[in-house]
RODO-2510 file (C-alpha; in nm, 4 decimals, decimal comma):
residues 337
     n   res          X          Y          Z
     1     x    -2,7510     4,5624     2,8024
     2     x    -2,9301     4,4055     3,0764
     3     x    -3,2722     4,4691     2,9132
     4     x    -3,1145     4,3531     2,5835
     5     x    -3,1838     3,9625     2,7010
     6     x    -3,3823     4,0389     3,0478
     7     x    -3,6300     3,7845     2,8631
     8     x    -3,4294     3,5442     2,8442
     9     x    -3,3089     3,5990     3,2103
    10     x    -3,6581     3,5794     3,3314
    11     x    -3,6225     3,2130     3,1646
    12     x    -3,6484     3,0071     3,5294
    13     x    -3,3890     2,7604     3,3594
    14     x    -3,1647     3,0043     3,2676
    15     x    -3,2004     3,3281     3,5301
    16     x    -2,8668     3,5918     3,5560
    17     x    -2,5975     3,2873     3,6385
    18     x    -2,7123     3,1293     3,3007
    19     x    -2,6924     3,4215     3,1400
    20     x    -2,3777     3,4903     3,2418
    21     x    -2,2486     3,1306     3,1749
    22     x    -2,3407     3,2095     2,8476
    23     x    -2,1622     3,5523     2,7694
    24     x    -1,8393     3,3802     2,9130
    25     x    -1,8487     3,0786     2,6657
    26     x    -1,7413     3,0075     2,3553
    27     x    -1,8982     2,7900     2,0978
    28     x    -1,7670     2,6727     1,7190
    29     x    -2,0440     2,5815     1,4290
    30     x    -1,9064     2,3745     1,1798
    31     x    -2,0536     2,4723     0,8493
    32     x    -2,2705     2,8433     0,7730
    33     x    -2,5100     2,7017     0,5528
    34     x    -2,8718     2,6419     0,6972
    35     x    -2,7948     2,5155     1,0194
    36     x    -2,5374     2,6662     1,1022
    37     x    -2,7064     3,0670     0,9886
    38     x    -2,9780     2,9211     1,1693
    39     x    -2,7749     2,8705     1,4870
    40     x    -2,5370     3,1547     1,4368
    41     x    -2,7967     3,4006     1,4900
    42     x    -2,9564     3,2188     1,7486
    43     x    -2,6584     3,2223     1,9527
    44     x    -2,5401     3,5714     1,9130
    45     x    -2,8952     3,6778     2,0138
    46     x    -2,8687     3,5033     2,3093
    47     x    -2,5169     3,6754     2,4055
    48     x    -2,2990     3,4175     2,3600
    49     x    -1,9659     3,5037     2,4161
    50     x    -1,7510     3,4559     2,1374
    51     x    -1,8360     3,2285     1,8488
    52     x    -1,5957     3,0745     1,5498
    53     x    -1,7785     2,9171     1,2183
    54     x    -1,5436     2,7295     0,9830
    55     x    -1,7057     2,7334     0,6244
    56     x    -1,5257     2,5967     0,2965
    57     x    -1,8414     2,7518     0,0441
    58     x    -1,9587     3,0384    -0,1121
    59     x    -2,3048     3,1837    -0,1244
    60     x    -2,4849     3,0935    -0,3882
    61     x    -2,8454     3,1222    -0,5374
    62     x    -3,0176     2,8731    -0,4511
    63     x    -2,8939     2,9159    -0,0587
    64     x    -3,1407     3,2042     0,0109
    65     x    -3,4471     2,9918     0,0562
    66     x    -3,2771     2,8818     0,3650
    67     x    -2,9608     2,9949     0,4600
    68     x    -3,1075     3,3436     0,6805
    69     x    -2,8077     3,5488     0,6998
    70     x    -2,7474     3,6149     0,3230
    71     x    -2,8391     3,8476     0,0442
    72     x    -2,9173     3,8480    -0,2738
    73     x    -2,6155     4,0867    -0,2844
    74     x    -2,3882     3,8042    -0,1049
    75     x    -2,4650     3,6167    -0,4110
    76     x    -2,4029     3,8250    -0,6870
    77     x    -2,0735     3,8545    -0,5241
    78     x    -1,9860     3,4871    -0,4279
    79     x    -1,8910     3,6015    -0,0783
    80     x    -1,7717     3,3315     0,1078
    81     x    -2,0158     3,2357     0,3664
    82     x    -1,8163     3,2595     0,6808
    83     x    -1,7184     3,6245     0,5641
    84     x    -2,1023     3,6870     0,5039
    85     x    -2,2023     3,5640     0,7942
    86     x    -1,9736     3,7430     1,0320
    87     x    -2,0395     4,0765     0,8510
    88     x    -2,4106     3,9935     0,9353
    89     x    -2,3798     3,8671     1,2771
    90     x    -2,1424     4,1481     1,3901
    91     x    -2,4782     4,4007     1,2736
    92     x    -2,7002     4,2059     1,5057
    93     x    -2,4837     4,2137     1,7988
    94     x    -2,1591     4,3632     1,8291
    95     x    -2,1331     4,2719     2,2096
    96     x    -2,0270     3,9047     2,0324
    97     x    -1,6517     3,7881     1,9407
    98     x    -1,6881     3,6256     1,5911
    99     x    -1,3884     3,4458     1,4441
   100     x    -1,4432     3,3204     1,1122
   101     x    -1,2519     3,0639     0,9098
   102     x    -1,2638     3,0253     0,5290
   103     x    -1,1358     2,7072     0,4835
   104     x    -1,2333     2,3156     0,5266
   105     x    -1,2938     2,1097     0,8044
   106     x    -1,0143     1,9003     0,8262
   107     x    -0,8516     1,7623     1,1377
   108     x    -0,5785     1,9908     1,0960
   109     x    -0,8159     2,2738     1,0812
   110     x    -1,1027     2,1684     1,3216
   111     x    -0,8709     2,0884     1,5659
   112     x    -0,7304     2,3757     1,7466
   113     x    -1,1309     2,5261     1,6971
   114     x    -1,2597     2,2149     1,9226
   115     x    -0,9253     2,2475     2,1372
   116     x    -1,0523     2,5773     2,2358
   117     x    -1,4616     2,5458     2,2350
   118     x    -1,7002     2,5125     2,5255
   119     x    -1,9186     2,3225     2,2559
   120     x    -1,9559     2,2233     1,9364
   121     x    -2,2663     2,2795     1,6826
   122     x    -2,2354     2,0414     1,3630
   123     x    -2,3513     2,1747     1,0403
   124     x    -2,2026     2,0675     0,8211
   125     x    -2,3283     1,8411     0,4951
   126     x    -2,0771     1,5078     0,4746
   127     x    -2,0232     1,2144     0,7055
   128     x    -1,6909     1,2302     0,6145
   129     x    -1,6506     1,5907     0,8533
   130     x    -1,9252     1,4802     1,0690
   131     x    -1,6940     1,1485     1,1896
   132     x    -1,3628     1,4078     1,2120
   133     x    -1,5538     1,6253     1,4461
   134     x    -1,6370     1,3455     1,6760
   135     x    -1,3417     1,1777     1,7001
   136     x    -1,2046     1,5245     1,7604
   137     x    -1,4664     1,5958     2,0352
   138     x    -1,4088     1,2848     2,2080
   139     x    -1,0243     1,3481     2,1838
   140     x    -1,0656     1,6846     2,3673
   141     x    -1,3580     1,6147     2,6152
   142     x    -1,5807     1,8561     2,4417
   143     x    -1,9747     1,8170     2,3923
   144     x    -2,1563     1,8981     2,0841
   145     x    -2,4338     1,8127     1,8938
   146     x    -2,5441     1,6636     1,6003
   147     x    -2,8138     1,7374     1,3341
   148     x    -2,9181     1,7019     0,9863
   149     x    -3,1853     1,7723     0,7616
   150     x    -3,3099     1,7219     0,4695
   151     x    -3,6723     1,7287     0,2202
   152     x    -3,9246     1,7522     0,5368
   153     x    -3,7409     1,5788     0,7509
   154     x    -3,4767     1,6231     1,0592
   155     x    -3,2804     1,4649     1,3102
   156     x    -3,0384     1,5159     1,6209
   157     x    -2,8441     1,4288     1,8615
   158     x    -2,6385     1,5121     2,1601
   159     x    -2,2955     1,3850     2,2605
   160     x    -2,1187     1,3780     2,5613
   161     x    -1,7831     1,2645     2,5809
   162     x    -1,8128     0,9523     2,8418
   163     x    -2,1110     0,9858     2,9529
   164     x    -2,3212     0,9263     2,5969
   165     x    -2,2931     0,7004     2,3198
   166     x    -2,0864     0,9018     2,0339
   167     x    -2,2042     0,9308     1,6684
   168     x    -1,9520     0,6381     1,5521
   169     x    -2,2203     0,4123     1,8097
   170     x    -2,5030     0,5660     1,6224
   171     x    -2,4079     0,4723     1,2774
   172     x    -2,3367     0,0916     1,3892
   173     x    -2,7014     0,0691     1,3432
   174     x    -2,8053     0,3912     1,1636
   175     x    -2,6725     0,3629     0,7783
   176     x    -2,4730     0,6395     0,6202
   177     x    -2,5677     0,8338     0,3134
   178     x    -2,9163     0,8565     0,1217
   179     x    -3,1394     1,1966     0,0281
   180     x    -2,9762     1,5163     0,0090
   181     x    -3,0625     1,8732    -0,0176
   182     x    -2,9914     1,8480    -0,3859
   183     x    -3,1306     1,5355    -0,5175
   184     x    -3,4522     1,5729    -0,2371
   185     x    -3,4893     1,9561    -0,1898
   186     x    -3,5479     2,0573     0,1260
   187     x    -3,8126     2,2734     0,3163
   188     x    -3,7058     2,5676     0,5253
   189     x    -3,9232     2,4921     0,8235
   190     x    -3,6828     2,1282     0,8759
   191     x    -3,3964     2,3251     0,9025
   192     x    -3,5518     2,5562     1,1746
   193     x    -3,6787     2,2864     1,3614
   194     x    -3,3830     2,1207     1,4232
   195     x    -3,1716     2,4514     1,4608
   196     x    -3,4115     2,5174     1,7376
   197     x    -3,3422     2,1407     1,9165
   198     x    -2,9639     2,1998     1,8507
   199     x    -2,9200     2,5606     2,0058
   200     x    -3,1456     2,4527     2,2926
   201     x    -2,9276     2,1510     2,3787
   202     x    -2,6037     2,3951     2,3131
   203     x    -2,8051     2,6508     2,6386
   204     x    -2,8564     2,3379     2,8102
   205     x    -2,5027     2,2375     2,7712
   206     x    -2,3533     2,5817     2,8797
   207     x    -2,5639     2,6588     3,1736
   208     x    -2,4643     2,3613     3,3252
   209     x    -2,7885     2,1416     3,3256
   210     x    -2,6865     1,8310     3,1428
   211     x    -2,9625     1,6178     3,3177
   212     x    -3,2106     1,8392     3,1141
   213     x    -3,0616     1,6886     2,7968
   214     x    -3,2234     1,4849     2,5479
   215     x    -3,0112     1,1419     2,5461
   216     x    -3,1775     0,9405     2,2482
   217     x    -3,1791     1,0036     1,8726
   218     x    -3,4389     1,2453     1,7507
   219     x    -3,5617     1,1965     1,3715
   220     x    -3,8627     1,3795     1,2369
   221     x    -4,0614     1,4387     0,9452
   222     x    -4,2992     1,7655     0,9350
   223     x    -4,4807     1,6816     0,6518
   224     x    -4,5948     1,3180     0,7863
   225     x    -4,6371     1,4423     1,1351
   226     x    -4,3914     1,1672     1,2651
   227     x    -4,1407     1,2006     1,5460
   228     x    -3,8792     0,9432     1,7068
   229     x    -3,6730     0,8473     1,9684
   230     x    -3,4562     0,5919     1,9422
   231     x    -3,2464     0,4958     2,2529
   232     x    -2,8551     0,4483     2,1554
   233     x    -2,6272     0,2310     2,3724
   234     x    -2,2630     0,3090     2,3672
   235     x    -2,0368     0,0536     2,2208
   236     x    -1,7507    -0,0285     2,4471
   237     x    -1,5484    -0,1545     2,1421
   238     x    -1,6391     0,1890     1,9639
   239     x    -1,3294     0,2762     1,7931
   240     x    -1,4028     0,6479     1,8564
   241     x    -1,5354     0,6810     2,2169
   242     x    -1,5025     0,2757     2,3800
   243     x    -1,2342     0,1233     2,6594
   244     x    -0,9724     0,1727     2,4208
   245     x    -1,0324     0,4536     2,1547
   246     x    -0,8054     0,4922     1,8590
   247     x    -0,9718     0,7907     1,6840
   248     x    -1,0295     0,6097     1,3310
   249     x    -1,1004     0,9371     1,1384
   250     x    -0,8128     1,1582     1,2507
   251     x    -0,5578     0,9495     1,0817
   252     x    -0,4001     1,0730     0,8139
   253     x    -0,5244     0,7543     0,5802
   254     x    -0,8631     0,8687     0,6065
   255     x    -0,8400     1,2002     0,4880
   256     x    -0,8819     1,2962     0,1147
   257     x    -0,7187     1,5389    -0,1325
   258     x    -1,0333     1,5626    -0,3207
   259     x    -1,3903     1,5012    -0,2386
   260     x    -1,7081     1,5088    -0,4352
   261     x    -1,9368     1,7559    -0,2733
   262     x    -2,2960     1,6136    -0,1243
   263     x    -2,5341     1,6353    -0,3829
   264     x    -2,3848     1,9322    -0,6021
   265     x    -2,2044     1,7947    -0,9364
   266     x    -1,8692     1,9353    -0,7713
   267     x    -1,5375     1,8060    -0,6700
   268     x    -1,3162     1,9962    -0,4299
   269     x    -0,9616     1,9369    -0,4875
   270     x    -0,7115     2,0370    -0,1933
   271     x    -0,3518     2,1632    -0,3556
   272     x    -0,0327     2,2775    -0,1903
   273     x     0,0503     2,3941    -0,5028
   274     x    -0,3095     2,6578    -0,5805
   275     x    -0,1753     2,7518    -0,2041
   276     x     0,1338     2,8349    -0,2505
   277     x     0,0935     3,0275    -0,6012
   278     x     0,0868     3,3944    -0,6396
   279     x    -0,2858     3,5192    -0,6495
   280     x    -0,1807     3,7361    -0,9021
   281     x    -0,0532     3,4149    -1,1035
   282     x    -0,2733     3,2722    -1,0749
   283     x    -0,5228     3,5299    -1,2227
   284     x    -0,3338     3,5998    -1,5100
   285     x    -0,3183     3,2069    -1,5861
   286     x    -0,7005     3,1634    -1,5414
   287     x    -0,7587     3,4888    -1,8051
   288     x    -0,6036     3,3315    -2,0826
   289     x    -0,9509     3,1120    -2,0803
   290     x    -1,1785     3,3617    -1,9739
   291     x    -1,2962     3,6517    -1,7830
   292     x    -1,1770     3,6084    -1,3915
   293     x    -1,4198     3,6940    -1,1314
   294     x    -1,2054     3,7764    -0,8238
   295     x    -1,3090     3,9125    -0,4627
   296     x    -1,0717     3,9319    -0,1565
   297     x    -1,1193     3,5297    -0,0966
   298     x    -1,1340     3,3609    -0,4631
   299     x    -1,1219     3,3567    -0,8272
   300     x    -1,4075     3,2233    -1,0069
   301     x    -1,3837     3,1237    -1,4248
   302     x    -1,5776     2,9579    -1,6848
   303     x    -1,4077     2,6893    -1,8484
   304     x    -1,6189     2,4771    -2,1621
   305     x    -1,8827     2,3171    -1,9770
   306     x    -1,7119     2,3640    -1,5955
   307     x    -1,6997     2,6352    -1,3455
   308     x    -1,3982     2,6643    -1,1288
   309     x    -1,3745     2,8625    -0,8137
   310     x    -1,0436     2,8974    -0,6318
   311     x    -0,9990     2,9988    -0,2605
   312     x    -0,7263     3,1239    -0,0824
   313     x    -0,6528     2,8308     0,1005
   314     x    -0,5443     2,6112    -0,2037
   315     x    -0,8826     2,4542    -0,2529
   316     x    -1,0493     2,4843    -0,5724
   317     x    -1,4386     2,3753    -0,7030
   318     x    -1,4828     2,2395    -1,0151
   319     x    -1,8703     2,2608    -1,0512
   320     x    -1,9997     2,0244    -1,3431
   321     x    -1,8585     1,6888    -1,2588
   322     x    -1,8488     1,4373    -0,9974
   323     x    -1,5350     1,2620    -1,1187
   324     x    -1,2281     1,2890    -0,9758
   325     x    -1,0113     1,2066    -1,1851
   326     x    -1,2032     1,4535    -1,4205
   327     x    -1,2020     1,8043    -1,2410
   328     x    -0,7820     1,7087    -1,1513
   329     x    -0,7791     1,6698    -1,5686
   330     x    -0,9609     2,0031    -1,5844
   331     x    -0,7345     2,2186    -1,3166
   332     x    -0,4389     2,0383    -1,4602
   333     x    -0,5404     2,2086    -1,8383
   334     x    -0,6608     2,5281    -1,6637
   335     x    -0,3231     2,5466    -1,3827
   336     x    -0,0924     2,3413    -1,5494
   337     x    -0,0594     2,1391    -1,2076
***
């Protein structure tokens, strides 16, 4: 095992204490689609400890250009990602604790993950999780980083409780929404580039060399053969990280019951009710409109002109519409809710 990462050890910055810093921590990546497959792999290559990914998708199609740790097989099968991933990860090294999560980021979820990380890796694909994660972060005192990607372009960022301006100071000045991977496309080499600044920052962060940390906010753009660094200040009146935080984003006002996913023509409704019904019910209710595609973690139908996928957790996807009030119309003909 020692000649498994006796490259890495012969790294000046990181030597045999940094390596074993790293094989004692334990770091959660929120999100398994390119970013975080990207960093998953990184990290368990590296001998990380253990590692927890929280993922609310399936694998799909159109993933594979990107996402590195799936199969065409994966797809075929509509494996959930955080199940795909951890049956991939565990192949490339089972030295590494994985604890996966099928189920979305909410506070009530991402909380006792953050609670118990050494750092956090975000990515994910909405603002909306993004601003839960820091407020979460600077809650508990934990670091983690930033990123996002999208057509040829990238950016990150690094956050320190108290010592660095948070992403709710960022944002003042930086405004939310724009391109996505869906209406923009997006290259594979952004999403490696800005893996590789976020996993480097995480190494930085767990071997203890903060002052080798890069303290502005990175944006670049491959194609145009641009890169940036824009200096941040924090905000003392910052709601999430100032003299007198209130944590904005882990109320319960600001969380939804349905969403409309980034970029996809797809709402995800949350329902105590799809939780608390019979899997078996629930099947023989979505048959009546068509043939039921079911693996251990979901159901999947074809309704008219919709798709709708149903997870174990209560949350379903109604693919074809970006209404609301629309795919709750469509469950409530399919479930009767």
């Amino acid at each position: 095992m020692h000649e498994r990462y006796s490259r890495q050890i012969r790294y000046q910055n990181i030597g045999q204490a940094g390596q074993d810093r790293i094989r004692q921590s334990h770091v959660l990546i929120v999100g398994a689609g390119a970013l975080g497959t990207s960093a998953a792999e990184g990290l368990v290559r590296a001998g990380i400890g253990a590692l927890s990914i929280i993922d609310r998708d399936y694998v799909e199609w159109s993933n594979l250009q990107r996402q590195q740790l799936y199969t065409e097989k994966d797809a075929e099968e509509r494996l959930p990602k955080a199940a795909a991933a951890k049956e991939r990860l565990s192949e490339i090294n089972s030295g590494v604790e994985l604890r996966t999560y099928v189920a979305d980021g909410t506070v009530e979820t991402l909380r006792p993950l953050i609670e118990e990380a050494d750092a956090v890796i975000d990515a994910t694909d909405n603002f909306e999780t993004r601003m839960i994660i820091n407020d979460l972060a600077q809650e508990t005192g934990t670091p983690w980083v930033y990123g996002a990607c999208v057509s040829s372009q990238g950016m990150y960022m690094t956050i320190i409780p108290q010592k660095t301006p948070c992403l709710a100071c960022l944002f003042e000045d930086v405004p939310i929404g724009g391109a996505t991977c869906d209406t923009s496309g997006i290259i594979s080499p952004a999403v490696q580039m800005v893996s590789a600044y976020q996993q480097a920052e995480i190494l930085k962060i767990l071997t203890g060399q903060q002052e080798a940390l890069q303290t502005a906010f990175v944006t670049f753009d491959l194609w145009a053969n641009t890169h940036y660094r824009m200096q941040i200040g924090r905000n003392e009146k910052c709601p999430s990280c100032g003299e007198t935080p209130v944590y904005p984003f882990l109320s319960n006002m600001s969380q939804k019951k349905a969403d409309v996913l980034c970029g996809r023509e797809t709402v995800q409704i949350r329902s105590e009710m799809l939780k608390r019904l019979p899997k078996e019910e629930l099947m023989k209710k979505l048959s009546v409109i068509g043939k039921v595609d079911a693996n251990d973690y979901l159901l999947h139908v074809q309704y008219e002109a919709f798709r709708i996928v149903i997870f174990n957790d209560g949350r379903a996807l109604v693919h074809g519409t970006n209404d609301i009030k629309e795919a709750n119309s469509i469950l409530a003909r399919v479930i009767g809710m």
